[in-house]
N, C-alpha and C positions, 0 to 999 in steps of 0.2 A: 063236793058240790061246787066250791069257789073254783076248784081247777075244769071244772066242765066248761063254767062260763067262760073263763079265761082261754078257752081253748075253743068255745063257741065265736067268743070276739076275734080272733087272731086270724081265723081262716077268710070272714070279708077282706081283711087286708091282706092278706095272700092273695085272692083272687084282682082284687084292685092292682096289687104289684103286677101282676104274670099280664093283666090287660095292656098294665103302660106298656110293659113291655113290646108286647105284640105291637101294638101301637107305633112304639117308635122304629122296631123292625120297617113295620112298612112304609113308612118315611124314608127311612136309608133307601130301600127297592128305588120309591118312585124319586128319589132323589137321584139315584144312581142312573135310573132309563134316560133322563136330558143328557147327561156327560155322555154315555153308550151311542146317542143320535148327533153328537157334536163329535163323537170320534168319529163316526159314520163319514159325516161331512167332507170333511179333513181330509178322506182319502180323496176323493174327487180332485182332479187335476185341475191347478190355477193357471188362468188366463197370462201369455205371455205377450213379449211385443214380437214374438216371433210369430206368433198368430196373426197379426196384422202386418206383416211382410209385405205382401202382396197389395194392401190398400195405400200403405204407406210409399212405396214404390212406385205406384200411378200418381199419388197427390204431391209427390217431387220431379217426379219424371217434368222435363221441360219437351215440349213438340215445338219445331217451328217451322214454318212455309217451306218448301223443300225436299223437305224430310223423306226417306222412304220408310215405309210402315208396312209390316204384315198383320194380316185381321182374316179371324175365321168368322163366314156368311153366317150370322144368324136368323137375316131375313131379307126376303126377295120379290120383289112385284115388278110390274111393266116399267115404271118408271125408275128405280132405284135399286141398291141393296145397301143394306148395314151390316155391319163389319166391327166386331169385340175384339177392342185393341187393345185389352188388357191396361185401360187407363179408364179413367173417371166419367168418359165420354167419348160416345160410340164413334164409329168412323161410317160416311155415307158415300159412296159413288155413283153419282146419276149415270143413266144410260148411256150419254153420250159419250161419258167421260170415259166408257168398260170399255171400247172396243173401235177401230174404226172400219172392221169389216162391215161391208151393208147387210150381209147374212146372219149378223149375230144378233141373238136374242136374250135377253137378260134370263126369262123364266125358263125356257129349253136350256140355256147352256149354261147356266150355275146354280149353283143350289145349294139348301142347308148344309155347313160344314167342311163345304172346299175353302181350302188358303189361297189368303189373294194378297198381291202386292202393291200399293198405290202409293203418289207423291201427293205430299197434303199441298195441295191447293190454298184453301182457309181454316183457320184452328177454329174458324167460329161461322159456321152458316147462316147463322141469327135465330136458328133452332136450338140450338147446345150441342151441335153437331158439328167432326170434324169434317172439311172434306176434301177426298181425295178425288184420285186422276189414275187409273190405269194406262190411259194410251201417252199419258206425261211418265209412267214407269219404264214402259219397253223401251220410251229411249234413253233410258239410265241405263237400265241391264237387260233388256231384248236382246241388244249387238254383244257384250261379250259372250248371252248363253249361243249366239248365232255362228260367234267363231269357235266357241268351244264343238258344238256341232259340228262344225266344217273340219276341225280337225281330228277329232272322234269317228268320221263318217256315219254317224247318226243317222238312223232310219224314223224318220218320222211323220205322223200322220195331215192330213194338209185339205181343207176342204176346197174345192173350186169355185170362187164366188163371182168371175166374168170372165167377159172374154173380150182381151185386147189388139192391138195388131202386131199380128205373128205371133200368137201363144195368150196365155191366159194366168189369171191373179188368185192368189189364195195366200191367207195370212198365217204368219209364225210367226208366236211368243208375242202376237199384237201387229207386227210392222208387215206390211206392206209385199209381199214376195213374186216375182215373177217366174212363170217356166215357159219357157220356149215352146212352138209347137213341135219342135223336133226331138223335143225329153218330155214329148209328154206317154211315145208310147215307141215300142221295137218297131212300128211300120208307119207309114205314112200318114198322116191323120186329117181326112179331108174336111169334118165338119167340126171344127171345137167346137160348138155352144155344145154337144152332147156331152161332156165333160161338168159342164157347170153342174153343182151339189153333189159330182163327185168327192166321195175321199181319196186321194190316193196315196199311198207311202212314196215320200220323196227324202233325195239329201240336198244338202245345201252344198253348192258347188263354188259360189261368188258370193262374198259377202265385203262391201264396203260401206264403211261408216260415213265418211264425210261425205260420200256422195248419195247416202242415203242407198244402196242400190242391193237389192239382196235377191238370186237366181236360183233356183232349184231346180232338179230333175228325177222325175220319177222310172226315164227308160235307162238310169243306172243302176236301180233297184230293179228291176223288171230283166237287166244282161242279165245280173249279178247271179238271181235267183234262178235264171234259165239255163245258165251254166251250172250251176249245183243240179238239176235237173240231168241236165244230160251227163254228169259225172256221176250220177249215180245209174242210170239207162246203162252207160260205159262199164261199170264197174261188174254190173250182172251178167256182162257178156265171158262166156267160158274160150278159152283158147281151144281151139281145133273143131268149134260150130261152123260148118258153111251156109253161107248168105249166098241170093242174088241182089244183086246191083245194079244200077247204071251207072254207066264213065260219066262224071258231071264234069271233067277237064284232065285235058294230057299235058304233061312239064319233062321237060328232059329228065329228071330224075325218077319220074311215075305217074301212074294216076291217081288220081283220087275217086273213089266210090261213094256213090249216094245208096246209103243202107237202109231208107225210109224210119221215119222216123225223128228224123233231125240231124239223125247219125250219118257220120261220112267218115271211109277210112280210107288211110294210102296204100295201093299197092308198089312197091317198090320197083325199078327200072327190074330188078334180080330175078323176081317173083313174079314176073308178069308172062315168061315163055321157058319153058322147057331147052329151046333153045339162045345162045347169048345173042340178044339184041342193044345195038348203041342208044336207039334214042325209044320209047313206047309209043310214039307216033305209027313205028311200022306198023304195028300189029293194033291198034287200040286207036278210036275215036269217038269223040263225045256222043254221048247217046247209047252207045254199046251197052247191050246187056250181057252181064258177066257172073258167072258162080266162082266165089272167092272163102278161102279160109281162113279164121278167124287166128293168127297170130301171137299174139298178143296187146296188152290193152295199159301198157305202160304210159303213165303221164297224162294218165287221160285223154290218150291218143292212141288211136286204133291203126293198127297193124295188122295189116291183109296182105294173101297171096293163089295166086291165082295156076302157077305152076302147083302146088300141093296138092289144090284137086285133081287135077290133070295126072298128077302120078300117084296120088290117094296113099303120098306116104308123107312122111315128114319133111319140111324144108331142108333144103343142103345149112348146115349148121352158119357156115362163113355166113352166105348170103344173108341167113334169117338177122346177122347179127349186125348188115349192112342197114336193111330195113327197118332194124329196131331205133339205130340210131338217126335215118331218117325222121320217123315220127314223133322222137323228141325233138327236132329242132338241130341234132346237132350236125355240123360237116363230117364227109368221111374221103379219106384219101382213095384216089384210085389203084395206086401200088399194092401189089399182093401183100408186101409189108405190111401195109397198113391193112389191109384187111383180117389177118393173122396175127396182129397184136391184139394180145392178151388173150388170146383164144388157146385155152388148154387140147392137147390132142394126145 
């Protein structure tokens, strides 16, 4: 009976133990979840001073009057644009300051995100604005990108904003440029003002700094290209095609044939009769219309004959090989010798 009770008493304090227990278990848990949220922490990256690079960089940077500065437009109106110079304080260049073309307009021709290059003017506007000068830039470095251009031969594009005496004005890289009425086109050009708000691709031909004096021409783009033209017309021509022509001139050595076109090749003194004639005056005068065969088209220069049709075979080999060297330009000896050198037989 004593041991019942003693066994009745012991189990309270059993179960009071096994509670602390529990108890202090879950202390440990929520004790342990702060340290687990403080390890958490910890991994997150700390703040360096190489994060502030970029601020600390603008707040030492020194700017002074002079200066040339590049700044991407973050904004643009009639009167202004602002310019992120990657310093403390924006950069502003008023209208006047962008451009001295009378054609240019702030909100047409610039906008969110183009780079621009300006000379600071004032470090301080009385805004907290730097401000610059574009047309005070080109004359720091307009004239060297003007002679790098000039020596590059540079194709570049050029609006037309008047028209002066004998030729007309359109600006490059900011300055000032003139082109003659005589480079402004392959022919005669009688009224310039139709030119004005033209674009045209021009090179820069004349470029002097101290005189300020900068010249372009657009009918050297305009040969340049019309020769690539007819060199490739040229090129699609097959050897032993016949054309009509006209004689557009007789030369002691031949004539020359207008193929329409643009095209014009030389018939050689050799190639022009069946039988040998001294000069092509005998037989051949300007205006003549002639059925001639297509040669060859070496050098970009067309080689015609007008004996080949006539006997509807192939040129005497010597001769073709007279005529050949005609129409590249070079001299050829009269002597059989010379006509027979290097001619395999």
């Amino acid at each position: 009976m004593e041991t019942e009770i003693k066994n009745n008493i012991a189990e309270p304090e059993t179960a009071v133990s096994a509670a602390e227990e529990a108890a202090v278990s879950g202390a440990e848990e929520i004790t342990a979840q702060p340290e687990a949220a403080e390890s958490n922490a910890s991994v997150q990256p700390a703040e360096t001073m190489a994060d502030y690079d970029k601020e600390l960089e603008a707040s030492f940077r020194k700017i002074n009057e002079g200066d040339l500065l590049s700044g991407t437009v973050i904004h643009v109106n009639e009167e202004e644009v602002t310019l992120d110079l990657n310093y403390y304080a924006p950069g502003v260049i008023k209208a006047a300051d962008m451009s001295r073309d009378p054609a240019f307009s702030l909100v047409n021709d610039i906008h969110v995100g183009d780079k621009i290059q300006g000379t600071v003017v004032k470090r301080d506007d009385g805004a907290g604005n730097i401000l610059l000068s574009c047309v005070e830039a080109a004359e720091v470095v307009g004239w060297d990108k003007l002679n790098t251009y000039l020596e590059e031969k540079t194709i570049l594009p050029v609006k037309v904003s008047e028209v002066v005496n004998k030729g007309v004005v359109g600006y490059l890289e900011g300055i000032r440029g003139f082109i003659p009425a005589s480079h402004l086109a392959l022919s005669y050009v009688e009224d310039l003002s139709t030119f004005v708000g033209q674009t045209l691709d021009v090179r820069v031909i004349t470029v002097e700094k101290a005189k300020k004096k900068l010249v372009l021409s657009a009918r050297d783009v305009l040969k340049e290209r019309e020769a690539e033209k007819m060199n490739r017309k040229i090129a699609m021509m097959a050897p032993g095609t016949v054309l009509e022509g006209r004689v557009e001139s007789v030369m002691p050595y031949g004539a020359f044939v207008d193929l329409g076109g643009g095209l014009s090749g030389l018939v050689h003194v050799s190639q022009i009769s069946q039988k040998r004639i001294k000069n092509p005056s005998e037989v051949l005068k300007e205006g003549d219309t002639v059925k001639v065969k297509v040669l060859n088209t070496n050098n970009n220069k067309i080689s015609l004959s007008m004996k080949a049709v006539e006997e509807n075979a192939e040129p005497d080999p010597v001769e073709e090989k007279a005529a050949a060297q005609y129409s590249s330009g070079k001299s050829v000896g009269t002597s059989l010798g010379d006509l027979l050198k290097g001619l395999k037989l």
